[in-house]
C-alpha positions as CSV (number, residue, x, y, z in Angstrom):
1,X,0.2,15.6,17.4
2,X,-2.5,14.1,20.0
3,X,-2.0,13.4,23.0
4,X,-3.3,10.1,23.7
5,X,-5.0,10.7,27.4
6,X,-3.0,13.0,28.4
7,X,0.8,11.8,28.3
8,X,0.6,8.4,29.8
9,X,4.2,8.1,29.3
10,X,4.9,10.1,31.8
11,X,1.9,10.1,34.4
12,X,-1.3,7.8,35.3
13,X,-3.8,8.3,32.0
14,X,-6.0,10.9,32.0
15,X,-5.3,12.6,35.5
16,X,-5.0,16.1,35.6
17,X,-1.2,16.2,35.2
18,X,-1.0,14.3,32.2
19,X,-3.2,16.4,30.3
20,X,-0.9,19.5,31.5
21,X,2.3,17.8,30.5
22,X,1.3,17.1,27.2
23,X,0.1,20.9,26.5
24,X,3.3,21.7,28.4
25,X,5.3,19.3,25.8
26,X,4.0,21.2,22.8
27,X,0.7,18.8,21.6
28,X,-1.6,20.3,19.4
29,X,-4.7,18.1,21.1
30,X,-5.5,15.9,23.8
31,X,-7.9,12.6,23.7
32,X,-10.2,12.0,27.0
33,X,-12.3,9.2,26.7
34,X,-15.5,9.6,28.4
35,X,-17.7,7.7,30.2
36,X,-20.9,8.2,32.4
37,X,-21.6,7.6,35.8
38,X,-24.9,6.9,37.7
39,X,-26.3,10.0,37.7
40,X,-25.3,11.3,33.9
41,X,-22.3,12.8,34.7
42,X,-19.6,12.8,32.0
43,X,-16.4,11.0,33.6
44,X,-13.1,11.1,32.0
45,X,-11.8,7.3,32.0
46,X,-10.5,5.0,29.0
47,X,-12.8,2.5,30.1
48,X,-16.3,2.4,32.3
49,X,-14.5,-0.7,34.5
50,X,-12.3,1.1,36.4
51,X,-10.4,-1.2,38.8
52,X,-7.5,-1.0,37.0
53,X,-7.4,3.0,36.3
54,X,-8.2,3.9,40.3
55,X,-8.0,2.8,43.6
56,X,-11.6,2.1,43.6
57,X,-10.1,-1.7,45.3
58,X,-9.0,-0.6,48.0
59,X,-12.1,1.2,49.3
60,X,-14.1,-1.1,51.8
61,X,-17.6,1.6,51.2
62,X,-17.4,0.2,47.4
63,X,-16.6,-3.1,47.6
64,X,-20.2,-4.6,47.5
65,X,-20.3,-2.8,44.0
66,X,-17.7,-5.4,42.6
67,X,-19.7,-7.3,39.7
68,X,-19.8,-8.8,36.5
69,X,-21.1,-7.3,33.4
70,X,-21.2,-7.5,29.6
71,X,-19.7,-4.7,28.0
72,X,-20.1,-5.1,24.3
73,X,-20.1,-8.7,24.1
74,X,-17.5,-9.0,26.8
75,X,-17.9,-10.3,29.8
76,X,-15.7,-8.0,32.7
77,X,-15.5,-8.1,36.6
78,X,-14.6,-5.2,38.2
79,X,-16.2,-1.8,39.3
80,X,-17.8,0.2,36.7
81,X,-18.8,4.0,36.6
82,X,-22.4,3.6,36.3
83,X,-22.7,2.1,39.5
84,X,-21.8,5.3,41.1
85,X,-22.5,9.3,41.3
86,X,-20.1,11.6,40.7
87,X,-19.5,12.3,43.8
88,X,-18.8,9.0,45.1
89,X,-16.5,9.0,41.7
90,X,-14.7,12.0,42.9
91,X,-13.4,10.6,45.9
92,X,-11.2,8.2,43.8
93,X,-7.5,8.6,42.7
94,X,-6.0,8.2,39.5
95,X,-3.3,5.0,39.0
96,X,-1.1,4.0,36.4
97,X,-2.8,1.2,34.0
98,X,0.6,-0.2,33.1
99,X,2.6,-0.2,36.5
100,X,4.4,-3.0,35.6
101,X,5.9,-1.2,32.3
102,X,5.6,2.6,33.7
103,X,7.3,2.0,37.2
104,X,7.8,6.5,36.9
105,X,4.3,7.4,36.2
106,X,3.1,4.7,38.8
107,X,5.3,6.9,41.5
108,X,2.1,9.3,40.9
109,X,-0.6,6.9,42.1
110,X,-3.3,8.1,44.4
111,X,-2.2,11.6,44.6
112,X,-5.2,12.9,41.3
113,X,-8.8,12.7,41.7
114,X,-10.6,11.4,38.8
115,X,-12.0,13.9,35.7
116,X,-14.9,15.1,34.2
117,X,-15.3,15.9,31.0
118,X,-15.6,19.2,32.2
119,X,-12.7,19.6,33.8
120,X,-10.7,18.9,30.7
121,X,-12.3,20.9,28.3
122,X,-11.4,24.3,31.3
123,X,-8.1,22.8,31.0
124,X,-7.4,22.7,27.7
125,X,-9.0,26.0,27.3
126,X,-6.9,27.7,29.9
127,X,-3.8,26.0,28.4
128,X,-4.4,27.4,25.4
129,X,-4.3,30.8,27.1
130,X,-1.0,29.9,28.9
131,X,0.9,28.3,26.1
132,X,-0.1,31.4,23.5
133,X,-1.5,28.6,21.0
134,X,-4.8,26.8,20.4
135,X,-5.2,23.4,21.5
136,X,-7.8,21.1,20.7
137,X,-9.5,18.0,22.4
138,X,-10.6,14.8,20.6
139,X,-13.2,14.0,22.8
140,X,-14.1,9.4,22.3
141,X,-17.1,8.1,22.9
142,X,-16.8,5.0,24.6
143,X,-19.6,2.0,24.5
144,X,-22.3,4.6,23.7
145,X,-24.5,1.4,22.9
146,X,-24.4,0.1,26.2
147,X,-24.8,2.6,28.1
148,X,-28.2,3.6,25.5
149,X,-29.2,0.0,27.2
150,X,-29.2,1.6,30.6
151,X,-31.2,5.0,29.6
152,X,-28.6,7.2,29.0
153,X,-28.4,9.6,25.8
154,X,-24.7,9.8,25.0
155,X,-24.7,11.7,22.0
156,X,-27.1,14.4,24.0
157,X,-24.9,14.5,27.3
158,X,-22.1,15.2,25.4
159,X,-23.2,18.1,22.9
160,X,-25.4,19.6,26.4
161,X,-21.8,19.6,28.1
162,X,-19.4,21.1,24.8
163,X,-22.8,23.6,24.9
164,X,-22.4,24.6,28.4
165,X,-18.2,24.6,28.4
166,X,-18.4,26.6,25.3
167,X,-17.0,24.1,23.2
168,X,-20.0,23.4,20.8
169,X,-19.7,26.3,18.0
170,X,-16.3,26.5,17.4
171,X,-14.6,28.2,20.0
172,X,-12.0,25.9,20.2
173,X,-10.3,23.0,17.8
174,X,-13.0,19.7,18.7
175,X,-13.0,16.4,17.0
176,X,-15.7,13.9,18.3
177,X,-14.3,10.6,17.3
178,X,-16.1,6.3,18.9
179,X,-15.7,2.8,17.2
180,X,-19.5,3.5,16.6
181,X,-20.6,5.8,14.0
182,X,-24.3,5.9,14.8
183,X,-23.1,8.5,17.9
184,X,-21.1,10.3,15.9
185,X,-24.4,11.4,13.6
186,X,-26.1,11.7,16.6
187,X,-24.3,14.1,18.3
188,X,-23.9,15.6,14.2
189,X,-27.6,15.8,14.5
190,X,-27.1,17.9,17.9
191,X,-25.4,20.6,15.9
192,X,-21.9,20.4,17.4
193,X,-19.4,22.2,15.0
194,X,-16.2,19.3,15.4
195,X,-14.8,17.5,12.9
196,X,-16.3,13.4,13.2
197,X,-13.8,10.8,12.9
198,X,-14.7,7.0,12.7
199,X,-12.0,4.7,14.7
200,X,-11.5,1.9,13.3
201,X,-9.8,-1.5,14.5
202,X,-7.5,-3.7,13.1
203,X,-10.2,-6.4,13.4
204,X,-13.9,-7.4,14.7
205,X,-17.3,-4.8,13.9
206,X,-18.5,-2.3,15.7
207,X,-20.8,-2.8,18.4
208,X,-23.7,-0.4,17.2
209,X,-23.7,-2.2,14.0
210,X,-23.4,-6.0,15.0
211,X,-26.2,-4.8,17.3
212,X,-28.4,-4.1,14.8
213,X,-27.7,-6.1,11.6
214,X,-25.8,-9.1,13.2
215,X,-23.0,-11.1,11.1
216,X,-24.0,-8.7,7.7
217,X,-22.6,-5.9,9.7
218,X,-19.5,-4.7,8.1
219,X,-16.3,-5.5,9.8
220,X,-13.6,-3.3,10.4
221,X,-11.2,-3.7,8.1
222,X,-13.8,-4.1,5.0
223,X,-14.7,-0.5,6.3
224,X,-11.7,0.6,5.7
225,X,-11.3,-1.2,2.2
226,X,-12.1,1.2,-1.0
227,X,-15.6,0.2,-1.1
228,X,-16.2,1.2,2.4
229,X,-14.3,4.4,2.3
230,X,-16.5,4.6,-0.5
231,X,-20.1,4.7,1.8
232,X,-17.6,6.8,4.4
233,X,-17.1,9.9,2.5
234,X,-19.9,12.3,3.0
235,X,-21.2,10.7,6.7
236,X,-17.8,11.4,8.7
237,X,-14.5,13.9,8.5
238,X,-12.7,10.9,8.7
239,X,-11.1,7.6,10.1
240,X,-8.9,6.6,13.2
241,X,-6.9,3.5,12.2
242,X,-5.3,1.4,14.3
243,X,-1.4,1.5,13.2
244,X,-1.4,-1.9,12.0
245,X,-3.6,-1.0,9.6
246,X,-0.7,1.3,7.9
247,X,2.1,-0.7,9.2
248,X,0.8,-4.0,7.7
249,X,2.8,-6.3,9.6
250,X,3.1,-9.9,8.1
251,X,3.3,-13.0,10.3
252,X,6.9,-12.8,11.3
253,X,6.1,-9.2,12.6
254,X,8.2,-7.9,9.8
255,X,6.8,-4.4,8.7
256,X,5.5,-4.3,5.1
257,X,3.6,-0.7,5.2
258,X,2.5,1.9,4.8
259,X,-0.5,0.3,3.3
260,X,-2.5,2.5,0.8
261,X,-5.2,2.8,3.4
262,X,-4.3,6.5,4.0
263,X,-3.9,7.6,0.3
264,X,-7.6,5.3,-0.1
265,X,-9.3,7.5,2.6
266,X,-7.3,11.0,1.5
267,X,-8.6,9.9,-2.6
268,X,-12.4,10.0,-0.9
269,X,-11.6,13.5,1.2
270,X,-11.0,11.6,4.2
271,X,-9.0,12.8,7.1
272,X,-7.0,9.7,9.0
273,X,-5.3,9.3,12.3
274,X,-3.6,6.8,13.2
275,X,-3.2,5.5,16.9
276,X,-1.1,4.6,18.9
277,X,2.5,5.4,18.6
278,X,4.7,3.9,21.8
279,X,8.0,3.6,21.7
280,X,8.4,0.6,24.6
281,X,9.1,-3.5,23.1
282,X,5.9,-4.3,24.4
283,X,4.2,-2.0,21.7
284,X,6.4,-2.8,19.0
285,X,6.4,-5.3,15.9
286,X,8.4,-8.1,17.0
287,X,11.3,-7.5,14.6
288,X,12.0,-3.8,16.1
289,X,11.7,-5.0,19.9
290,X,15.3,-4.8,21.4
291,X,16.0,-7.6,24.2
292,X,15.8,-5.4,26.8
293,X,12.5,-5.8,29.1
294,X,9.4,-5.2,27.9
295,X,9.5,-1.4,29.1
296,X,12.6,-0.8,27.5
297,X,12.3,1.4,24.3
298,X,13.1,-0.9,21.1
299,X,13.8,0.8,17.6
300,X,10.5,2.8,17.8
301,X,12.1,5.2,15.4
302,X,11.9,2.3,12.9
303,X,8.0,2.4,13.3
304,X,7.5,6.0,13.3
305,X,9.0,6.6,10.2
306,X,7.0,4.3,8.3
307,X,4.1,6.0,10.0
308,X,4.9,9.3,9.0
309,X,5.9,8.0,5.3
310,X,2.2,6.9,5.4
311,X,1.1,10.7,5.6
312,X,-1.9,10.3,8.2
313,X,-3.5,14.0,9.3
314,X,-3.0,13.3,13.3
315,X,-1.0,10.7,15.3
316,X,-2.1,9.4,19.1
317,X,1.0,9.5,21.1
318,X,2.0,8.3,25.0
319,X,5.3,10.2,25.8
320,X,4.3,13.7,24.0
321,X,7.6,15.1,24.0
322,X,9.2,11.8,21.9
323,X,6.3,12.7,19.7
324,X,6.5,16.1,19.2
325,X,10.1,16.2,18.4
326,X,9.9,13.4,16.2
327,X,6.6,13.7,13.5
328,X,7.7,17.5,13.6
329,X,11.4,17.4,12.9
């Protein structure tokens, strides 16, 4: 069971009390995402654009760093985590992404400075002391490609930071998981002892690879298709699937799953996770959404257990506690 940032649930993403209420809640790993700021400093948000994440809007010293950019073939305005040292990243407070649909964990806004990667991994590590059980972190990548662009080294900022947190040789449960594999056998290369997982989305190719090859790039799903499981097996641990991907929805939103997508990847000796299990309508297939607002928990149970028929090796959840007494039960 992974707790997917922290337990966003519950409390603004990746802030230092989500992360503690998900070991609290019994998880057997949490996910920070990490990306860099202006002077290489490993920062701890899901995205680098971090308008909606922080109240970086509200601070009249950073508002002439409002911009544009292209982040992986996307075009975004906003403020972004490159265009500022940690320290000026410091002074920002966490916020929920999804205020709207978490009205509780938006109660918690500006009260949690903003992570390192760093900070996380002491965290986890002293958790593991306090709960009398060891905990992992499954540290993601994000746009490694981009940020390459602008002169920073992801894979070698990362393994130079699990090095120096004592993280890198096994001390503690690591997976290193991105949507682009060429970081993952980067950092490989760096020799980090982690387990390397490949995320995969329900659609579209990875940037690294539509960078380099163009349209002959594999997509996505023909990754995770037998013949690309096939080229998988040996190069990475395993995959990350998006849970349409097991849950095969068909065009009514009616749930036809689990696909064999799990049994393909676990015939090749490939670990899969599966991401991300929420129990609000918003998150749901349209058939399991109850007519309550978009917040309101539908028939999530539904869902999960066609997840968990699936048999995937690790499961992203928001509200850890739902999770935990769920997938273990």
């Amino acid at each position: 069971m992974i707790g997917h940032r922290g337990a966003p649930g519950y409390r603004p993403e990746h802030s230092r009390s989500s992360y503690a209420l998900a070991l609290q809640m019994g998880v057997d790993a949490v996910e920070p995402d990490v990306v860099v700021s202006r002077d290489g400093v490993l920062v701890v948000r899901h995205e680098n654009e971090i308008s909606g994440t922080t109240d970086v809007s509200t601070r009249p010293e950073f508002a002439d760093r409002h911009t544009t950019k292209v982040i992986d073939g996307v075009s975004l305005t906003g403020w972004f985590t490159e265009d500022f040292t940690w320290d000026e990243l410091a002074t920002l407070k966490c916020r929920e992404r999804l205020p709207d649909l978490r009205p509780s964990s938006a109660t918690f806004d500006d009260e949690q400075p903003v992570l390192r990667l760093r900070d996380v991994l002491d965290l986890v590590a002293e958790g593991s002391l306090e709960h009398g059980r060891r905990i992992g972190v499954v540290l993601e990548i994000k746009h490694a490609t981009y940020f390459a662009s602008l002169g920073f080294d992801m894979a070698d900022l990362v393994a130079t930071e699990l090095r120096e947190a004592g993280w890198a040789r096994g001390e503690h449960p690591l997976t290193v998981e991105s949507f682009e594999s060429t970081v993952l056998r980067e950092v490989r290369e760096h020799g980090i002892r982690s387990s390397f997982i490949y995320l995969l989305e329900a659609s579209g190719r990875p940037f690294d690879l539509f960078s380099a090859h163009g349209k002959a790039a594999l997509t996505y799903p023909q990754t995770a298709a037998p013949a690309g499981l096939d080229a998988l097996a040996g190069t990475v641990d395993g995959i990350s699937v998006d849970k349409r991907m097991i849950l095969a929805p068909d065009k009514l939103g009616r749930l036809t799953g689990p696909s064999p997508v799990v049994a393909d990847a676990h015939a090749r000796g490939l670990k899969v996770f599966t991401w991300t299990c929420r129990p609000e309508n918003r998150f749901l297939a349209r058939s399991l959404r109850t007519k309550g607002d978009p917040g309101e928990f539908g028939d999530y149970e539904v869902e999960w257990q066609m997840i968990r028929d699936g048999a995937p090796d690790g499961i992203f959840v928001d509200h850890a506690d739902l999770g935990v007494a769920f997938f273990r039960r």
